[in-house]
C-alpha positions as CSV (number, residue, x, y, z in Angstrom):
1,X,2.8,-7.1,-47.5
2,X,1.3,-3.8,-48.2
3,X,-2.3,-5.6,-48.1
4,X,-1.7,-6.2,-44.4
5,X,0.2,-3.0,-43.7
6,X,-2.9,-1.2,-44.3
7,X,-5.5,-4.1,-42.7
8,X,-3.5,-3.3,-39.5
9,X,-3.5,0.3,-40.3
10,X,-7.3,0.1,-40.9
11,X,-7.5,-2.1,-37.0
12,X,-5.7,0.5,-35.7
13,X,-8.3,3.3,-36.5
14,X,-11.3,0.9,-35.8
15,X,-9.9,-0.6,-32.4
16,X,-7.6,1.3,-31.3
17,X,-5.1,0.5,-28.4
18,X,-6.7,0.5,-24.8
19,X,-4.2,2.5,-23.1
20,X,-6.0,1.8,-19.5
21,X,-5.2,-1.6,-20.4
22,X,-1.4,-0.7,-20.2
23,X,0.7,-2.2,-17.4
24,X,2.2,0.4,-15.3
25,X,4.9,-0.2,-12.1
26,X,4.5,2.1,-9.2
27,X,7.2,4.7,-8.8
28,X,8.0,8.1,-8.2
29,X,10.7,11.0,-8.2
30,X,12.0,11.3,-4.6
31,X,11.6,14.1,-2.6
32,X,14.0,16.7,-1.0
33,X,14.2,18.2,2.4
34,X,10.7,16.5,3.7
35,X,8.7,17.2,0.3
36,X,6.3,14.6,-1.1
37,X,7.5,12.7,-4.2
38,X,6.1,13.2,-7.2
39,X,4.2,10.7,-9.3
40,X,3.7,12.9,-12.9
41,X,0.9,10.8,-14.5
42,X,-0.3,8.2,-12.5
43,X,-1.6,11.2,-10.3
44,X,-4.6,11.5,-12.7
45,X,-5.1,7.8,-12.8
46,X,-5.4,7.9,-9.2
47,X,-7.5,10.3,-8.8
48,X,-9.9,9.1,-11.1
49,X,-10.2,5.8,-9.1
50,X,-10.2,7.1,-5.3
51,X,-6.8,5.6,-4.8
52,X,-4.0,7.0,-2.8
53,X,-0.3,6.7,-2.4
54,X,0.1,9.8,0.8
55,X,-2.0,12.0,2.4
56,X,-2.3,15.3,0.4
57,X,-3.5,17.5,3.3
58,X,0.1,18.2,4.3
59,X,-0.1,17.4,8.0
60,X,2.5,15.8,9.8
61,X,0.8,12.2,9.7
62,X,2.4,8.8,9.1
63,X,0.8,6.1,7.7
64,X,2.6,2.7,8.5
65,X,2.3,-0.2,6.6
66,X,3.4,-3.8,6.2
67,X,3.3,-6.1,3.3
68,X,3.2,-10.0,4.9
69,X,3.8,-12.6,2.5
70,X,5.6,-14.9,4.2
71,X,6.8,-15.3,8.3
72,X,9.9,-14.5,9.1
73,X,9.8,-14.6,12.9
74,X,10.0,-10.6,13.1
75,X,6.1,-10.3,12.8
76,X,6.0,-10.5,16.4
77,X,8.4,-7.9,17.7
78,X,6.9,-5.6,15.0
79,X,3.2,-5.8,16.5
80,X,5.0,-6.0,20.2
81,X,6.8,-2.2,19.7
82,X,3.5,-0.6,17.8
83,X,1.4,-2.2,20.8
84,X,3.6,-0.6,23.3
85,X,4.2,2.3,20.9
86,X,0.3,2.7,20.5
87,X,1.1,3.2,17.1
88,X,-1.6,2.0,14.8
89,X,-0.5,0.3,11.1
90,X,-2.1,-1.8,8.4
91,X,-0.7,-5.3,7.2
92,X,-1.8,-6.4,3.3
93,X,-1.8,-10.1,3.6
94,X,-1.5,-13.0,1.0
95,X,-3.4,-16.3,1.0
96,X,0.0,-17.6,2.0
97,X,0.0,-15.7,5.1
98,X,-3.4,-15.7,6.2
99,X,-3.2,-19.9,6.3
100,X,0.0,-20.4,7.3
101,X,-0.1,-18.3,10.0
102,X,-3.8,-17.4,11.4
103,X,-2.6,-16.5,14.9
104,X,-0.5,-13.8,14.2
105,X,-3.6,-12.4,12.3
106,X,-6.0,-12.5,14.3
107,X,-3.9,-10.6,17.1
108,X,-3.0,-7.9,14.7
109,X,-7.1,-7.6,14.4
110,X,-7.3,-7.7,18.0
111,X,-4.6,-5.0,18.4
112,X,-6.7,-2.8,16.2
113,X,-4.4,-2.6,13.1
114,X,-6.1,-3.0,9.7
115,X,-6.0,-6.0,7.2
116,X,-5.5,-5.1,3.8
117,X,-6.2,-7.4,0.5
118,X,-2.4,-8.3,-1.2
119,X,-3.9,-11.0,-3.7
120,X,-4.4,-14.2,-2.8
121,X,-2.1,-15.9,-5.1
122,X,0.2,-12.5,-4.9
123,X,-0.4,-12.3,-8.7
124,X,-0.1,-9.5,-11.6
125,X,-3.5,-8.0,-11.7
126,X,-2.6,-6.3,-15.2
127,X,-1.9,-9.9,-16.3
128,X,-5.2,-12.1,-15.4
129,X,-9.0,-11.7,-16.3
130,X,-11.6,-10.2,-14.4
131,X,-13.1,-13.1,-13.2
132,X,-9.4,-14.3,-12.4
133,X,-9.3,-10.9,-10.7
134,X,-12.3,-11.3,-8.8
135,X,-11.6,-14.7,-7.3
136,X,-8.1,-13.7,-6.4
137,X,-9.4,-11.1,-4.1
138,X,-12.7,-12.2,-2.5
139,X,-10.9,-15.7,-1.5
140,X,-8.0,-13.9,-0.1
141,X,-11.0,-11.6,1.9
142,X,-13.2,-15.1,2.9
143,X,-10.4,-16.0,4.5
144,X,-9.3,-13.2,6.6
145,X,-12.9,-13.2,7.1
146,X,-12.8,-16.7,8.6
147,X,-10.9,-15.7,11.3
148,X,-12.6,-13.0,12.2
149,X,-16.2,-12.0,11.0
150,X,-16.2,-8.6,12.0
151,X,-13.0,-7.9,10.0
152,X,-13.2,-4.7,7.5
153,X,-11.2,-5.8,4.2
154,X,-11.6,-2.2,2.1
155,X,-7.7,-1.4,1.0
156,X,-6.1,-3.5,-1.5
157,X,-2.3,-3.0,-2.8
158,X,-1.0,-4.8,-5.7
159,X,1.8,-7.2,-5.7
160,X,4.7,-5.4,-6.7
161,X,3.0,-2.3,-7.2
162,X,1.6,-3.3,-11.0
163,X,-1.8,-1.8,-12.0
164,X,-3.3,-0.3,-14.9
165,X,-7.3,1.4,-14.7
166,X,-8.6,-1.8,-15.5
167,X,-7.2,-3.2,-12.7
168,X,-7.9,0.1,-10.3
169,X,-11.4,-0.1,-11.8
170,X,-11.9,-3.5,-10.7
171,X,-11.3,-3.1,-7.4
172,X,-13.6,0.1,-7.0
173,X,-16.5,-2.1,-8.5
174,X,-15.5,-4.6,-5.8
175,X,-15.8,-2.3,-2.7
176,X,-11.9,-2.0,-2.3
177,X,-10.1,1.1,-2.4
178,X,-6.3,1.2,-4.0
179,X,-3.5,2.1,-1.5
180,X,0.2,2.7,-2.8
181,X,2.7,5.0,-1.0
182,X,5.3,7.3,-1.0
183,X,8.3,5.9,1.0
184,X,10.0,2.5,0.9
185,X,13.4,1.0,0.4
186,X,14.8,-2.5,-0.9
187,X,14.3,-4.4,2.5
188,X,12.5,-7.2,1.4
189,X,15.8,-9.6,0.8
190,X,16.4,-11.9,3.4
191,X,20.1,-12.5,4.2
192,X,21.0,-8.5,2.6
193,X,20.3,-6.9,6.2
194,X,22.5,-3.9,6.8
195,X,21.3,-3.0,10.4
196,X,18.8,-1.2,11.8
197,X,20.9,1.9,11.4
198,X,20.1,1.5,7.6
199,X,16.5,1.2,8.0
200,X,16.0,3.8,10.2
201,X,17.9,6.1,7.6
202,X,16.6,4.9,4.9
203,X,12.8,6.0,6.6
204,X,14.0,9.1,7.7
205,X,15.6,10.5,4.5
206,X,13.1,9.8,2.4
207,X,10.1,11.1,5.6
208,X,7.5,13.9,4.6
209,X,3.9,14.8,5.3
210,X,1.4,12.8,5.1
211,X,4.0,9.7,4.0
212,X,2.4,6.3,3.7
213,X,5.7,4.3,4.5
214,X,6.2,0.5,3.5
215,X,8.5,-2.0,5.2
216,X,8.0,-5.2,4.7
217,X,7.8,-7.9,7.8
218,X,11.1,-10.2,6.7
219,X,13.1,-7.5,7.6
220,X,15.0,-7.6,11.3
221,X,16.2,-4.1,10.2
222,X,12.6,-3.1,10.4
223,X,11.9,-4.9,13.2
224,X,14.7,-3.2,15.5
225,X,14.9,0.1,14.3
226,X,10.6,0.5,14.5
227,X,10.9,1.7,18.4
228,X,13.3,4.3,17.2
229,X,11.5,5.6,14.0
230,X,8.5,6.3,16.2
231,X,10.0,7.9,19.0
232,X,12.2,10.3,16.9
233,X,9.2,11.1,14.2
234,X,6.9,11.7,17.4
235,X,10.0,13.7,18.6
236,X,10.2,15.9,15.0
237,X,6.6,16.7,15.5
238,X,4.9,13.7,13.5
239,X,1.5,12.0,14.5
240,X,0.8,7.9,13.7
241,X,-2.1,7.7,12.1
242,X,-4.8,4.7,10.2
243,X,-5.5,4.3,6.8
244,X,-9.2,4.9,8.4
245,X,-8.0,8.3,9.4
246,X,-7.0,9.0,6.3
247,X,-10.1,8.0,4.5
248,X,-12.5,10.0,7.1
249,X,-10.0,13.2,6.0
250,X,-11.1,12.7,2.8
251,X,-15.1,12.6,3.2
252,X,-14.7,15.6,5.6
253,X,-15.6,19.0,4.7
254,X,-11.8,20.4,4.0
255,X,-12.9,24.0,6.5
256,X,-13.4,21.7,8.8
257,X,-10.3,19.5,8.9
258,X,-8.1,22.8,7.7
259,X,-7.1,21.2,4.4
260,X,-4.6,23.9,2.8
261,X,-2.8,22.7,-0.6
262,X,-0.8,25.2,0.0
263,X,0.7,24.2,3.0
């Protein structure tokens, strides 16, 4: 026993534990009174891979977006309101999605939203290989692709938030940049629906600057209370903005866009 106590003592100090290699699930301490959350540590690790969870300027933007892995008929009214809202958004997609329901896809493209990357498989990317990672994510961008060739896949999101900086580093090497976010709420159980009331609520207790918001599409809470978040967030003063917007802030010369941490 004490010959293989210090063997593994001895691996330890030779190979020692890859701590980017550890699994971590996205989270983060809540805001008060319209103040961005904070995320402690993984605010280095994102950082260090050009990923983003809000915009850090501290303008009044919103960022919507939309995991789809499955239809639940509300897909529709969701792109009807931001259409007639001019509101712009960006749907993450699954294999699932993109096959089983191409049409609805290819008229968010047309309506100028963007199409993120959500795994093809919607799999743990802290769990598989590289080469399983890679597959996973240019098959799930091929197709997309196959419905419309001039489609821009750049912004990937991980199934149920799990990444570690293997995973983040991955998809940098692959062209894709990481996008988490800073407002959500449990609204992803089908059958649970509280009313809009409680959606709309739930977005505006948690709303800030610069928020990148998820909902996801099964909900009919999110569905009927989207009209209202956009009027009364337009009403407070807030602007609907792209992921692309967000992106060009970044590359731009902060004088110039009138970045001010302390603001």
């Amino acid at each position: 026993m004490k010959k293989l106590s210090l063997m593994f003592m001895i691996l330890l100090i030779v190979a020692p534990i890859d701590l980017s290699a550890a699994s971590y699930g996205w989270g983060y301490k809540k805001g008060t009174n319209n103040q961005q959350p904070e995320v402690g540590k993984y605010q280095q690790i994102l950082e260090k891979y050009n990923s983003y969870y809000l915009d850090p300027s501290g303008d009044k933007h919103v960022y919507l977006t939309f995991d789809n892995g499955y239809e639940a008929g509300f897909t529709e009214q969701i792109l009807n309101v931001l259409k007639e809202k001019e509101a712009p958004a960006t749907f993450f997609l699954t294999g699932h999605y993109v096959e089983d329901q191409p049409e609805l896809v290819k008229r968010m493209i047309a309506d100028g939203h963007i199409i993120g990357n959500h795994s093809d498989g919607h799999r743990d990317f802290t769990s598989i290989s590289k080469e399983a990672f890679t597959k996973d994510v240019t098959e799930l961008t091929t197709k997309i692709e196959k419905l419309d060739d001039k489609v821009d896949v750049q912004y990937i999101r991980p199934p149920k938030g799990t990444f570690n900086e293997t995973s983040l580093a991955w998809a940098n090497e692959l062209g894709y940049t990481h996008i988490f976010w800073s407002l959500a709420f449990v609204d992803w159980n089908e059958g649970s629906e509280k009313g809009w009331k409680h959606a709309y609520q739930q977005v505006m207790d948690q709303m800030h600057p610069g928020a990148i918001v998820l909902m996801h599409t099964v909900s009919k809470d999110n569905a009927d209370a989207l009209a209202y978040l956009i009027d009364d967030l337009r009403e407070q003063g807030y602007q609907f903005k792209s992921l692309d917007d967000l992106m060009l802030k970044q590359l731009l010369p902060k004088e110039i866009i009138g970045y001010n941490k302390e603001k």
